[in-house]
Structure formats: structure tokens, C-alpha cells
TORPASE-850286 format. One record per residue: x, y, z of N, C-alpha, C in turn; residue in three letters. Coordinates in steps of 0.1 Angstrom, whole numbers, plus 5000, padded with zeros to 4 digits. Layout:
XYZXYZXYZAla
...
***
This chain:
861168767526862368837520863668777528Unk
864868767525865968687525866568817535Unk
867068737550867368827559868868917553Unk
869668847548870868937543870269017529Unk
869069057525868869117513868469227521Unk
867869177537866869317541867969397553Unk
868769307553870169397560870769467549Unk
871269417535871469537525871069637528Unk
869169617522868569757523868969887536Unk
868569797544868469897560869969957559Unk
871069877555872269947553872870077544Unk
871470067531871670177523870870277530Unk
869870277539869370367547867970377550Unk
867470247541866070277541865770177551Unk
864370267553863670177569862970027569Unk
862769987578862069867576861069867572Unk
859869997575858770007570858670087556Unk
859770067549859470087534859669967530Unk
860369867534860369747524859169677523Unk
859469627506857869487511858269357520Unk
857369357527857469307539855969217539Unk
855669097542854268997548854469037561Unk
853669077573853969137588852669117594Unk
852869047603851669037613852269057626Unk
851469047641851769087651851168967663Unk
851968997676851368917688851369007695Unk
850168957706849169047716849168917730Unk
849868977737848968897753848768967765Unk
848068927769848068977784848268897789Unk
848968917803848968747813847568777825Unk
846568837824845068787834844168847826Unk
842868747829841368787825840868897825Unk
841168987835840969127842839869157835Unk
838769287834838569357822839169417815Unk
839869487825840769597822841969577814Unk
842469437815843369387806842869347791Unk
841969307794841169217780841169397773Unk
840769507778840369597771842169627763Unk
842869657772844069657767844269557756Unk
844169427755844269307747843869407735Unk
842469457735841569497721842269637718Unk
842869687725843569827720844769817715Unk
845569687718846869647712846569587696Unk
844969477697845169417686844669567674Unk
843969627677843469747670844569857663Unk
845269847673846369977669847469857654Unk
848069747663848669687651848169677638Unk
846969627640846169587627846369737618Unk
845769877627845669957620847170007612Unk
848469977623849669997618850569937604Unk
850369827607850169717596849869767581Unk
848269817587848169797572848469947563Unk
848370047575848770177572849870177563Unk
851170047562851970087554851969997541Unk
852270117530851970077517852869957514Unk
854169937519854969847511854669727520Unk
853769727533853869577539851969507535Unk
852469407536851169287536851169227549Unk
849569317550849069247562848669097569Unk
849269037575848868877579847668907596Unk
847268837595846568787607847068807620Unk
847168847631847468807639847668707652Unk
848368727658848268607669848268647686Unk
847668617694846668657707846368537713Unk
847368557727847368457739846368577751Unk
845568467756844768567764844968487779Unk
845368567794845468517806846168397805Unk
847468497800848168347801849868437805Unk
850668377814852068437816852868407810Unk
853868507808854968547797856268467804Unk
856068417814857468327820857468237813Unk
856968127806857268057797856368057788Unk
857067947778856067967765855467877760Unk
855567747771855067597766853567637769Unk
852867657777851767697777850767817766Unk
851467837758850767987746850567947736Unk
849667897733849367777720849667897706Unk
848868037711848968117696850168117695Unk
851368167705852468157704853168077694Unk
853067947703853767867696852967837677Unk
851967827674851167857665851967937653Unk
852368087658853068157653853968117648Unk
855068077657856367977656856667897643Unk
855467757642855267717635855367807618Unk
854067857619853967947610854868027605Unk
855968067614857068167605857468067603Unk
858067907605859267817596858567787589Unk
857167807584856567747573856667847563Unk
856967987571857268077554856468147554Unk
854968177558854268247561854068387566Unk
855168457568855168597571856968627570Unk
856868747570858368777567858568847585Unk
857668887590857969017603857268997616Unk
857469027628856469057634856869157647Unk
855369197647855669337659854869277670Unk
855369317680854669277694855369417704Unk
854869457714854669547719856069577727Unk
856469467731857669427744857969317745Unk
859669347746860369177755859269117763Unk
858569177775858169057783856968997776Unk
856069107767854969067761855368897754Unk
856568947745856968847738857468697748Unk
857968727756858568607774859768717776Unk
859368667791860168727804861268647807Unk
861468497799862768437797863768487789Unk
864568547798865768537786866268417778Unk
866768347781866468187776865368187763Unk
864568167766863068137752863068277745Unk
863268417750863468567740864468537730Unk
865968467735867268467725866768337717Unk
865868257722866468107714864768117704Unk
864068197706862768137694863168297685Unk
864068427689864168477680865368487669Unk
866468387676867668297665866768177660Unk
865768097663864768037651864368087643Unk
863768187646863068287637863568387623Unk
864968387632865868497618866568377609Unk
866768227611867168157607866068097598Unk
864768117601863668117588863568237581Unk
864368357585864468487576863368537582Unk
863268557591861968627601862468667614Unk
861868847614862368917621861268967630Unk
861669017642860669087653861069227657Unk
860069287654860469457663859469427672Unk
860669467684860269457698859769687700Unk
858769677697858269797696859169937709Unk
858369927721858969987731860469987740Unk
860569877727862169837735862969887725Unk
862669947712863169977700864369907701Unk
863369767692864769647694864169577682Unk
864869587667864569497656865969357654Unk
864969247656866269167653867169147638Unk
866169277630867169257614868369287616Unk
867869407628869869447627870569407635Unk
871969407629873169297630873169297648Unk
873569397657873269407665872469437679Unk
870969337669869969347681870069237690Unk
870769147686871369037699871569097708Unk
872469127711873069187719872369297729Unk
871369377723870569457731869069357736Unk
868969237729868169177733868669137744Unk
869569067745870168987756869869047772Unk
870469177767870269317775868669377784Unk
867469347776866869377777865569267786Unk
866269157779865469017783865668967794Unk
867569047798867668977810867069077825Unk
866569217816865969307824864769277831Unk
863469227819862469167819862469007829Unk
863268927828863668827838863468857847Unk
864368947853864569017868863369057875Unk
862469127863861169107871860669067875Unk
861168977866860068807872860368777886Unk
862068767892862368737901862168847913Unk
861768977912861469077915859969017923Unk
859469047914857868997913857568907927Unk
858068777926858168687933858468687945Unk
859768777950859868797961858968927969Unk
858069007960857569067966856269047967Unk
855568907963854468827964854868757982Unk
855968687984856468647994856268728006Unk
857068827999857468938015855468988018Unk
854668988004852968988011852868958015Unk
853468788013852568688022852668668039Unk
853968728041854568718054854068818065Unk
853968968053853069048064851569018067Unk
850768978058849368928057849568828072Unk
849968728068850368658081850568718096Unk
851168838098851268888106850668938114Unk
849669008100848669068108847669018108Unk
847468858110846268778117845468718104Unk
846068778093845068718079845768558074Unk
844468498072844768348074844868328056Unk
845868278049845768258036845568088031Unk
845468068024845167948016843967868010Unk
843367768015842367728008841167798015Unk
839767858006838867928006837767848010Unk
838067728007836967598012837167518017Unk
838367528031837967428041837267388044Unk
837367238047835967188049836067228066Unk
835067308071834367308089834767438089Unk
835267498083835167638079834467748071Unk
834367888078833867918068834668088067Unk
835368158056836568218051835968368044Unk
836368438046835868568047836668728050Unk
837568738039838168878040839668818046Unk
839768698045840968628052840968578064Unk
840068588073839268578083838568428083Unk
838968328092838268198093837268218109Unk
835868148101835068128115834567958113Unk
834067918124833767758125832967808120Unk
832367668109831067628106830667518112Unk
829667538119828967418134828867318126Unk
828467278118827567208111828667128107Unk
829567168101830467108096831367078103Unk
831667158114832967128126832767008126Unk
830966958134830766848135831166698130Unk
831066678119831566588110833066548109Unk
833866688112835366708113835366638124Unk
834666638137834866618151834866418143Unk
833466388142833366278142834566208135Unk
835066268124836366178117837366158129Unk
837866238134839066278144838566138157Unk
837666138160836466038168836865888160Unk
835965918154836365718147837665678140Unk
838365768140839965758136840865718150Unk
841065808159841865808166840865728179Unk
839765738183838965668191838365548191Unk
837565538179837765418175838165268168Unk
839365348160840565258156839765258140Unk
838565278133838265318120840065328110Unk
839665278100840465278088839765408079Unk
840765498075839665548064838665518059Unk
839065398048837865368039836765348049Unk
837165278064835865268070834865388075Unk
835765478079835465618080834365668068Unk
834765658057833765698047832365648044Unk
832065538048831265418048830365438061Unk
830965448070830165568082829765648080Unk
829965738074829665878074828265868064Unk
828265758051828065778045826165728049Unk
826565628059825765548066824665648073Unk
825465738084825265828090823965938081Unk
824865918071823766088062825066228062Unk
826366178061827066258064827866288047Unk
827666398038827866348027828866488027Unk
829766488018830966568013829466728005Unk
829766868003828966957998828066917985Unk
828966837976828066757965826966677968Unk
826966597983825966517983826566357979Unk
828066357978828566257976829266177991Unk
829866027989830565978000831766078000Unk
832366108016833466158014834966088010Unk
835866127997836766087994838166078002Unk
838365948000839365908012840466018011Unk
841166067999841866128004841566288012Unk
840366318009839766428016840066418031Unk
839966288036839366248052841266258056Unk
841766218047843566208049843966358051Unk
843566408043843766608041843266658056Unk
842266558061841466668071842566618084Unk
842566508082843366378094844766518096Unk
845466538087846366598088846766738086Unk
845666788086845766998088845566998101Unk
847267038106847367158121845767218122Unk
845267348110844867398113843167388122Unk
843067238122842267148131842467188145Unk
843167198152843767198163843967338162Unk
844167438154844367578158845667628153Unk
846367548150847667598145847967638132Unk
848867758132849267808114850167698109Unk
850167698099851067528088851167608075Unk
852267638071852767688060854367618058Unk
854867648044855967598042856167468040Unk
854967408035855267238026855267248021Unk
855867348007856567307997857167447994Unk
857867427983859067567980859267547967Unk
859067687958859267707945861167687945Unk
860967627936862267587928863067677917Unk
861967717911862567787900861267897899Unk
861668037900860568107895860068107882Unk
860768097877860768087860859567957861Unk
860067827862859267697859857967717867Unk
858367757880857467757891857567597894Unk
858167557890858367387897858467407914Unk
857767337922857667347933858267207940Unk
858467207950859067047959858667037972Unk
858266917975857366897992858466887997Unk
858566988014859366978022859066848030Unk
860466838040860066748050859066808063Unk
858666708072857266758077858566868091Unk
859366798091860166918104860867048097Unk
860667108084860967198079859667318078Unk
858467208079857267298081857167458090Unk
856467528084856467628095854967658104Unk
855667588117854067558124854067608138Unk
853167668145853067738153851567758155Unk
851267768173849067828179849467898171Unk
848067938164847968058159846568128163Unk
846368248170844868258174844068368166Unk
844668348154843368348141842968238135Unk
843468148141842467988137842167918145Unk
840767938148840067868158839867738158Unk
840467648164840767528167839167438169Unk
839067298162837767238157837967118170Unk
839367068169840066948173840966988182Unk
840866918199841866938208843266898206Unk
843866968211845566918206845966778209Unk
845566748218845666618222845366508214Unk
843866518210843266448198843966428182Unk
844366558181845066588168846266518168Unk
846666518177848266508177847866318182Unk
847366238189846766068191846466058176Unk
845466178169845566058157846466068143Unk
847366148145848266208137849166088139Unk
849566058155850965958156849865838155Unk
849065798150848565678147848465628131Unk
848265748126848165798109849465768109Unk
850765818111852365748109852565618109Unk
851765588121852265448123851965368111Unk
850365398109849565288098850665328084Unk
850865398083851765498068853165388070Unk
853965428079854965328076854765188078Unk
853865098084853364968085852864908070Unk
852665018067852065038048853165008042Unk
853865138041854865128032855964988034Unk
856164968048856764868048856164728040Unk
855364738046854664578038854564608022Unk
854564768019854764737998855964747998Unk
857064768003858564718001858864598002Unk
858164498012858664348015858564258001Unk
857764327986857064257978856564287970Unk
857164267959856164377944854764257942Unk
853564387942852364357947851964227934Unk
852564277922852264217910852464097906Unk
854064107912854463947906854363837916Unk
854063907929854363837945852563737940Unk
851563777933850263757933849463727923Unk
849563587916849063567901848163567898Unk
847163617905845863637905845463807904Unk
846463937908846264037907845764057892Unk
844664147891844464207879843564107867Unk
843363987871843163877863841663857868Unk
840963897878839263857888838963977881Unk
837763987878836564087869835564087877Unk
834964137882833364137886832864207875Unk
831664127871830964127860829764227863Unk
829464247872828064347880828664487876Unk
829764557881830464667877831964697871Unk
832464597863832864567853834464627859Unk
834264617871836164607876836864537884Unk
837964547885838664427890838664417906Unk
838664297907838864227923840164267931Unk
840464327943841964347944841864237961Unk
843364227961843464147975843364217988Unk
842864147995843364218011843464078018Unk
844264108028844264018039843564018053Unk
842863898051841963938060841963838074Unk
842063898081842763858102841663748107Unk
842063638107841563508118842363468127Unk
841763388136842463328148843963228141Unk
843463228130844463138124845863168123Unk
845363338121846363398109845563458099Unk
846763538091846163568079845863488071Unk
844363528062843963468051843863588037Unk
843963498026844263598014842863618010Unk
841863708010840963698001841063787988Unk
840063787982839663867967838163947967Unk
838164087964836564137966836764277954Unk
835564277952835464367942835964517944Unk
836464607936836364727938835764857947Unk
834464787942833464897949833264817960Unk
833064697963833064647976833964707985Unk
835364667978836364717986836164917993Unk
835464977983835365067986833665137996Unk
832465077989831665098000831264968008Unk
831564888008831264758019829164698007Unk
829164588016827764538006827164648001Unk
827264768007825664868001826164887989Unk
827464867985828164897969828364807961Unk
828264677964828064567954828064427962Unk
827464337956826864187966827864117959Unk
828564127949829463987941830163957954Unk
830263787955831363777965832363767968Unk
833063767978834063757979835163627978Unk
836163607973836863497964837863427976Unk
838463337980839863317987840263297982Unk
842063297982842863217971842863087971Unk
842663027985842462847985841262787973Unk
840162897974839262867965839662867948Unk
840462977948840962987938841862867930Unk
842662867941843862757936842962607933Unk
841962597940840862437931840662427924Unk
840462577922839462647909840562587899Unk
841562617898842662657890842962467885Unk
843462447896843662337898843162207886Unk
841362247887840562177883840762197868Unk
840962327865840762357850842362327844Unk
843362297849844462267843844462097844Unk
843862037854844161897852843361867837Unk
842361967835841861917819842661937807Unk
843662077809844762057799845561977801Unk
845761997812847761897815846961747818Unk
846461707812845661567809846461457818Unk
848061447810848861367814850361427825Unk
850061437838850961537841852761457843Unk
852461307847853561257843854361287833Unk
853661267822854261257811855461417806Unk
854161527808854761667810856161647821Unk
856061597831857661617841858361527835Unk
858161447831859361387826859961457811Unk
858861497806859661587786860061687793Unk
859661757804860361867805862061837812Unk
862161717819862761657826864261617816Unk
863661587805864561497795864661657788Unk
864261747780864861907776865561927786Unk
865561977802866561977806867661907808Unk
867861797807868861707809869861717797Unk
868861757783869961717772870561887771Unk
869761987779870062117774871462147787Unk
871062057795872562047805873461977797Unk
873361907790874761857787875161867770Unk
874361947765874962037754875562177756Unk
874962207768875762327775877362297782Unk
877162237784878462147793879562147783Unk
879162027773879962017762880262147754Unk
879462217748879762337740880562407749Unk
880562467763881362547769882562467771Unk
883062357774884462297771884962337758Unk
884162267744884662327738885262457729Unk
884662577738884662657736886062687743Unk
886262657751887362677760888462617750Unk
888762517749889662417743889762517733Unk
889462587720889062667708890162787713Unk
889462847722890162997729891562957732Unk
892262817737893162767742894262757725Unk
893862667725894562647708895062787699Unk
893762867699894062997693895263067698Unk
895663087717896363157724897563117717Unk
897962937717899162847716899662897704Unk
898962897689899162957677899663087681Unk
899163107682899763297687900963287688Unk
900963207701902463217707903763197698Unk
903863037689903762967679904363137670Unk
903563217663903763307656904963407661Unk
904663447674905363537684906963427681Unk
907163337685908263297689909063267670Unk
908563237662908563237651909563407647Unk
908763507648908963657648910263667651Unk
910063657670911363677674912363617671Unk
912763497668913863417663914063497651Unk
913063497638913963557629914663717631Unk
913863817639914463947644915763947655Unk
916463767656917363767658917263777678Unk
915963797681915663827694916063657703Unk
915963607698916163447705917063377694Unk
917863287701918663177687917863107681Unk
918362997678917462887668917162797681Unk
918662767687917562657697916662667708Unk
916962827711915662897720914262867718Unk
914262857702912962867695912362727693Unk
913662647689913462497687912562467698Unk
913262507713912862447728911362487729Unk
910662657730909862677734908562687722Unk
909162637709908562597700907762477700Unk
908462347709908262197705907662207722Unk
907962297733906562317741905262297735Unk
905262407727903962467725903062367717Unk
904362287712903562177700902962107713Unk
903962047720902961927729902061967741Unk
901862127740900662137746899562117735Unk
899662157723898762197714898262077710Unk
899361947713898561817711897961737719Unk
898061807737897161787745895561777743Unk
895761957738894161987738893861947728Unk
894261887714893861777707893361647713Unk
894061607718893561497728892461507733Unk
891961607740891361657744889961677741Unk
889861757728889161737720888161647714Unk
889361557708888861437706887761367715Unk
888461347727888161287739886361297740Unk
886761457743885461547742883961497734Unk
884561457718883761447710883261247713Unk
884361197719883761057720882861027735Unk
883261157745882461127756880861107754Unk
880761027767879361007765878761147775Unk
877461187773877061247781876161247793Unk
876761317801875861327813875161377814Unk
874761497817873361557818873661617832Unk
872661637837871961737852872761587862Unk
873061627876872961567884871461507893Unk
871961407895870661317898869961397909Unk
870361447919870161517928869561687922Unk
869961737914869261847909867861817902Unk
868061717892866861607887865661597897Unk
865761537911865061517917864661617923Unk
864961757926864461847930863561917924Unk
863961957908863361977897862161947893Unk
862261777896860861657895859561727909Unk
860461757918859161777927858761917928Unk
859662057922858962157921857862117909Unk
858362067900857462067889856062027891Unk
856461897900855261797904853961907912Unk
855461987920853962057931853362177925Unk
853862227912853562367904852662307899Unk
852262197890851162177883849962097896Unk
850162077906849362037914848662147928Unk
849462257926849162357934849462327949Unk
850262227952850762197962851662277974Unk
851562327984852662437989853162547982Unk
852062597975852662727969852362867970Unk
852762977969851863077972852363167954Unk
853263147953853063237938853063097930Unk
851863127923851662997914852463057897Unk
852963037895853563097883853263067869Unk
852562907875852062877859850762947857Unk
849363007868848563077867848963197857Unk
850063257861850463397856850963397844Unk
851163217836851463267825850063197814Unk
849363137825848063067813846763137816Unk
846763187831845563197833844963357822Unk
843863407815843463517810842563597817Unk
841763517822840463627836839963547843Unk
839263557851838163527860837063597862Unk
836063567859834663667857834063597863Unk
833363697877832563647882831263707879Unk
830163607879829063657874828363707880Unk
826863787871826463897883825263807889Unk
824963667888824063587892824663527906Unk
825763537908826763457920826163557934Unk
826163417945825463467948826763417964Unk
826963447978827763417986827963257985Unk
826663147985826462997987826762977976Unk
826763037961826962907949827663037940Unk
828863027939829763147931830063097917Unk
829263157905829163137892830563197887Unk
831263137881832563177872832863167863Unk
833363247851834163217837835163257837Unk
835963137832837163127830837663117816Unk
839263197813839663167801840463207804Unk
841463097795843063087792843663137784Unk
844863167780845163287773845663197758Unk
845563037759845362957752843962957744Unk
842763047749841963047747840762997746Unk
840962847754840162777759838762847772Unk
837762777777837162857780835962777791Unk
835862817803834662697812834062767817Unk
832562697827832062767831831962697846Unk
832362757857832262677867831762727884Unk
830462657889830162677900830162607914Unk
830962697921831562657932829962697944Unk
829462567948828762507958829262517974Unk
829562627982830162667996829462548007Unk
828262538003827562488015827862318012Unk
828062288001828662117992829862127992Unk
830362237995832462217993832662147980Unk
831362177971831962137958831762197948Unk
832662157937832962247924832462147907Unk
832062217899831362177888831462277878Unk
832162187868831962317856832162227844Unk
832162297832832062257819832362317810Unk
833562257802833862357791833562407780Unk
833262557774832762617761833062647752Unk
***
């Protein structure tokens, strides 16, 4: 029914529950409770029965969010459900119990129930005796919504001010499954068994100089498995590396709600933390220890970060992303690996990378190896590589001095145009009397003999012969090119990154004779095995 038809009515006196009306209702609770769920079935029960109690409305279906919060409404699928459903036409009414039932945003209460009356669909907010047919239920909504808000913000600070006395009085809050712990009424006691393990990380971290992933790979070695019976996950060993509450100290206040509404949260910095002994957490890890491998954990963290700032990982490495190991069907990543020399680049599988041999045998790749590899399979395309530097040599040369020329003439074009102008301008003024005649004559017969300059000019232009690149840029050009297709002194090979398609190494490759397929994104295709103990390479294309 047509919202200004059912404002008439109500205005001659009659109620909303005599008109014919299509009317369904929404039901939520925000937790699983029992006790709420029973509520859920006593709300959906009473509407249904209200509904249909009246003769002039048609009962629709309802709609029911269950353990879910009324602070927003992106999360309420019936909700939104609903929504849809009234712009489709589908009901003319709906009743729901309360503003917060309906959201505790004022924001999302005013703006889905001006959608709603703008599809001619209206809401009686039951206990708030608040129908938006009439002219003036904005306005009490507004009122009411922003009441329901306040709770919200209510709410929250008195969840807070819990948390602070809980704290006080020795109860330990947060995660229920520390690992080396075991949690109880709020109450933490060591678990031996597990302290243990905690001990050993803190041990081959900070004692023995262990890298994480090495760390896991020990343990894993050891018989030391995460409660599933799995390796322990690196970032677990990082979570443990960095909880105060190792060492005995309370650690709260790394992060802070933003908006109660959103609940968007944000990580503080680590000197905003709130940390302090605490002697309801019994300490696993001596302070000393904690705090040696904490300032070693920084160090490795910014040595990190620094080295992925010096170099985007992707473009710096034409080989990233492009090696397959064929045994477990993921990709090869680089590390650099420390000789007397220096660094060397290698390449190693995934799961290598992550459990060492016991997790896969494919070998491991160098880029030197690589670049032969490469090497070998382009000298079969680029057949003639002379020939390639010099055509590419002669396109550049003529694309230099078509550039050269078109931008002169361009200039010369913009120049002539200005002179006409002027030409026009002085034209103007003389007859508006602004200059005499011989004023005009003088700065007139200028303009001409510049304008037959850049004719000159022109011309000139069009009979020059062309140069091209300087000889000296030429020859520089000639020897990047020479050393790109030859792999010569290079570390980003660039033509890899734009021909190469994969590298598959096969699951037959063995450390002494490394089986490979290659393909080009040309779609050509080889098969080639590299001989470690022959320092030689063989392959053939398919």
C-alpha cells in the first residue's frame, strides 16, 4: 500500500491494524545462550500469533538472526535478506520488538528505515511505540536510536572497567590455551611437559643462534610435536619467542578498539604496551633469557626488513615464481646461501625450504646453473645473435631520428602559429585605432621576416639528412645487448622475465644429474639434464 494513502487513513483515525496490510516481522538475539534462543521462540511465536490475529493484515514469513549483534548490520544475512525483500515489494510492514533489536546504530536505524518507507514500507518499533508511517516518527527515532547507541558505548566501558578489576585481583585473562600452560578459573599453572619444549625454543633461539624454521625442524626431529601431533608452526614459535608472559610478566594493551560501533581495533607500539612482574604468572623463562632472545629477534626483524626494502623481491629476480618442483607441485623460492666466497643465490623447493630433506629430495638449483641453462636454450632461438643487435640497433637509430625530426618540427608548427596570432593581434589594434598605420606596417613586416625564417627552417628541416643515436650511445647499447642475450655480468636478466614460462624440475632429478622442463612463453618446449659430476648440460627440444 502507497505510504501517502496509509498516512491518509491513519489521519482520518483509523489504526494501522485495520488497514490491509502484507506484515511480517524480525526476531534476534545477539548470543546462543539457552535462555536467549528460548526468548528467540517466544518472540517468533507471539508475532506470528499477532499477525495473523488481525483480520485486515496478510501474514508474510518471517525473518530471524540468531547470536549475532545488533551494532551493525553487515553481518545479519536475514536482515539484510529482509531489506532486499521489502524493495522487491514483498510486504507492506514490519514489527520487531525494539530499536536495538532492529541495530543499536543510529546511523543504520535512520538510513535502512528512510529505504524502507521510500519502498512504501514501514516498521513499528513495538516497545518503543515508534511507527515509521507517521509523519513524525523520524524524529522520535532519531531519539530513541541514539538512546540504544549509548548503550553500546555504555556497555563497553563497563566490559573495560571488568577487565581492570579482574586484573587486580590476580585473575589472568586472555588466551585459554597457552601453549606451557595450563588455565583454570583465571588462574595459570605450568604444565611440565610443555614448559619443557617452551624452555628448549628460548634454548636454540637465543643459545644456539637456531632460525625459526630451524627451530621447527628440531623439534620436529626431537618428537616434539605442536597438541595436533603436527610440526610446530613458525608463527606459533614467534608468538611464544615474544609473550612477556614467558618470563612472568602481565602484557596487555597491544591493541585498542577504535570504534565501538565497528569494533575495528589497531596494534599499538610495543612502548605503549602495558607491562609489568606479575606474580600470578609464573614465569617458564628467566628474564635474562627472555629479554637475550627478544633483543636478537629485533635485530633479525630489522636486518629483514631492511634487506626487503633494498629491492622488490619480484622484479630484482627473473626466476622468482617461474621453478615448479614437480614431486609437490610448488614453487622453488630463493635464499642466499653464505660461503667463504660470499654470497651465493640458490633455488630449493617449498617444503624443502620448510622441513629440510625429510620434506622433499628435489634439488637444489643455483642461479649460475640457471643462467647455462637459460643461456643454452636461447642460443637455439636467437640462432643468429649478431644479426638480432644490429635490427635492433638500426629500429633504434631510425626511431632516434624520427623523434628528433618530428619534435623540431613540432616546435617550428607551435612557433608559426604564435607569429599568426600576433599578425592578427596587431592587425585588431591598428584598426581599433590603438597603433597608427606605420606602427603596424614596422611590427607587422617583423613578424613577416621571422615567419620566413622558420620557413627556412622548415624547409631546411625537410632536406636534412638524418642522424640518428650518437655513436657513443650506439656502442653502449651494442654491448648491453651483446651481454643480455649472452648472460654475461648480469644479475637481473630481463630477457628471462619476459620469455622464460617455467622450470619443472622433475621428480626423477636426483642431486648428481638434475632433470628439467622448460617452456617459453613462445611456447616452445626442452628437456634438459644437467650432469654435476660432468659439469655438463644436454637437452633436446619437444
Amino acid at each position: 500500500m502507497n505510504i501517502l494513502k496509509v498516512r491518509s487513513e491513519m489521519g482520518k483515525g483509523r489504526s494501522i491494524f485495520d488497514l490491509p496490510l502484507r506484515v511480517t516481522f524480525y526476531a534476534r538475539v545477539s548470543t546462543d545462550k539457552t535462555e536467549q534462543l528460548n526468548s528467540l521462540e517466544n518472540q517468533v511465536q507471539y508475532y506470528t500469533e499477532l499477525i495473523q490475529s488481525k483480520p485486515s493484515w496478510t501474514y508474510i514469513p518471517g525473518y530471524i538472526d540468531e547470536g549475532i549483534s545488533g551494532t551493525s548490520t553487515k553481518n545479519r544475512d536475514s536482515f539484510l535478506r529482509m531489506i532486499r525483500d521489502a524493495k522487491a515489494g514483498r510486504f507492506d510492514f514490519i514489527i520487531t520488538k525494539e530499536i536495538s533489536r532492529f541495530s543499536r546504530s543510529t546511523l543504520d536505524s535512520i538510513q535502512y528505515t528512510q529505504e524502507l518507507l521510500e519502498h512504501d514500507v514501514g516498521v513499528l518499533f513495538q516497545n518503543d511505540n515508534i511507527n515509521t508511517m507517521d509523519p513524525d516518527s523520524e524524529f522520535r527515532l532519531t531519539i530513541m536510536a541514539g538512546v540504544a547507541q549509548d548503550e553500546v558505548r555504555k556497555l563497553s566501558e563497563r566490559l573495560k572497567f571488568g577487565f581492570h578489576q579482574a586484573i587486580k585481583n590476580g585473575h589472568v585473562l586472555g588466551n585459554d590455551t597457552l601453549w606451557g600452560y595450563d588455565k583454570k578459573d583465571c588462574v595459570l599453572t605450568v604444565n611440565q611437559r610443555e614448559a619443557a619444549i617452551v624452555r628448549r625454543i628460548f634454548d636454540l633461539y637465543a643459545n644456539q643462534g637456531l632460525g625459526i624454521r630451524k627451530i621447527s625442524q628440531q623439534l620436529y626431529k626431537e618428537g616434539c610435536t605442536s597438541r595436533r601431533g603436527n610440526a610446530f608452526n613458525e608463527v606459533t614459535i614467534r608468538h611464544m619467542l615474544c609473550n612477556p608472559k614467558y618470563k612472568g610478566w602481565y602484557c596487555a594493551g597491544k591493541s585498542q578498539t577504535v570504534d565501538y560501533r565497528t569494533k575495528r581495533r589497531v596494534f599499538l607500539d610495543e612502548e605503549d604496551w602495558v607491562l609489568y612482574p606479575d606474580p600470578a604468572v609464573p614465569a617458564i623463562v628467566s628474564e635474562e633469557l627472555w629479554d637475550r632472545a627478544n633483543a636478537l629477534y629485533r635485530l633479525r626483524s630489522k636486518q629483514i626488513k631492511a634487506h626487503q626494502q633494498a629491492a622488490d623481491y619480484h622484479s630484482r629476480y627473473s626466476y622468482s615464481g617461474k621453478i615448479l618442483c614437480e614431486a609437490h607441485n610448488t614453487s622453488y623460492h630463493r635464499r642466499l646461501r653464505q660461503t667463504r666466497q660470499g654470497g651465493t643465490e640458490v633455488w630449493e623447493c617449498k617444503v624443502y625450504h620448510q622441513k629440510g630433506k625429510t620434506g622433499c629430495s628435489s634439488p637444489r638449483l643455483f642461479t649460475w646453473e640457471l643462467d647455462r641453462l637459460m643461456a643454452s636454450v636461447l642460443s637455439q632461438v636467437l640462432w643468429d645473435r649478431e644479426a638480432i643487435v644490429n635490427t635492433v640497433l638500426q629500429v633504434l637509430q631510425a626511431a632516434g631520428k624520427k623523434e628528433d625530426s618530428q619534435t623540431r618540427r613540432n616546435c617550428l608548427t607551435q612557433e608559426k602559429a604564435l607569429l599568426q596570432q600576433k599578425k592578427e593581434r596587431l592587425l585588431e589594434m591598428n584598426l581599433n585605432g590603438t597603433i597608427s598605420l606605420e606602427e603596424f606596417k614596422q611590427w607587422n613586416d617583423q613578424c613577416n621576416a621571422q615567419l620566413q625564417t622558420l620557413l627556412s627552417q622548415e624547409a631546411a628541416l625537410q632536406e636534412e639528412p638524418r642522424k640518428g643515436l650518437a655513436s657513443q650511445n650506439l656502442a653502449e647499447i651494442k654491448k648491453a645487448l651483446e651481454e643480455e642475450l649472452s648472460f654475461q655480468g648480469r644479475e637481473n636478466h630481463g630477457l628471462v622475465g619476459k620469455l622464460l614460462n617455467r622450470i619443472v624440475v622433475k621428480k626423477e632429478s636426483t642431486s648428481e644429474a638434475v632433470r628439467l622442463e622448460i617452456s617459453l612463453n613462445t611456447g616452445a618446449s626442452w628437456e634438459y639434464v644437467w650432469d654435476r659430476n660432468k659439469a655438463s648440460l644436454t637437452g633436446s627440444r619437444f
